[in-house]
C-alpha angles and dihedrals in degrees: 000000000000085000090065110029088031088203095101093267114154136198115260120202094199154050106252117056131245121255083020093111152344137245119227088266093054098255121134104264093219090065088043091068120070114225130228088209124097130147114264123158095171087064094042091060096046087058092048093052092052098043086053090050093044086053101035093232131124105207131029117203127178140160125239116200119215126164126288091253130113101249091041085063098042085052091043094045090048095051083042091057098030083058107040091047091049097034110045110200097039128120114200105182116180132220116193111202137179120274094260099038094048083050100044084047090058100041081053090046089227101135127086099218120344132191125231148134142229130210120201112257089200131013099260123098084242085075077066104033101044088069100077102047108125105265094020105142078234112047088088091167105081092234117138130177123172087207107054080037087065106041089056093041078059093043086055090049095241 
């Protein structure tokens, strides 16, 4: 990441940032959780495959909004390059929008992919978890899971 941004900036491969937040032993909490995450563009292009199979199309093309800044367009021209060479047959085109239409767009879900970023308020991985509970301002992706909905509502000691 700080190849590409050259402001310090570093992949995460979680939810939750680094340095938001220890653990009781004083560890930070984001490298106390393993990730499902790992890079793997084999796999990605054996989903592919199959997605196009599953939809009888060729190519997929899609658009993914960001900001109208600077930074927002060298992050958005990187995951643009970084999916279409591993992914051949997609089509990443990018929008850059002002601040308040990209997130009136979101809140709306009218976007396809879109591109933004979260600080932590307070120095605890909640700042980060809360986000995705189904009906959270914030959660702008339509995903839901009681589950998830319960062990942060635990977390949250409610």
């Amino acid at each position: 990441v700080n190849s590409v941004k050259h402001n310090g900036s570093e992949a995460t491969d979680g939810f939750t940032a680094k340095l938001t937040a220890e653990t009781p032993d004083a560890k930070d909490f984001s490298e106390s959780i393993d990730s499902p995450l790992t890079y793997n563009p084999k796999a990605a292009k054996k989903h592919f495959e199959k997605a196009k199979k599953d939809l009888g199309v060729k190519n997929i093309t899609f658009t993914m909004n960001t900001e109208d800044t600077p930074d927002a367009k060298i992050s958005a021209e990187y995951i643009k390059s970084q999916v279409e060479s591993t992914l051949p047959g997609v089509t990443l085109k990018i929008k850059q929008l002002p601040f308040k239409q990209r997130l009136n767009q979101e809140s709306t879900e009218a976007f396809e992919a879109s591109l933004s970023g979260w600080g932590p308020d307070y120095p605890d991985p909640l700042t980060f978890l809360n986000i995705m509970t189904t009906g959270n301002s914030n959660n702008n992706t339509a995903w839901s899971s009681k589950e998830y909905d319960k062990l942060v509502k635990d977390a949250n000691g409610k």
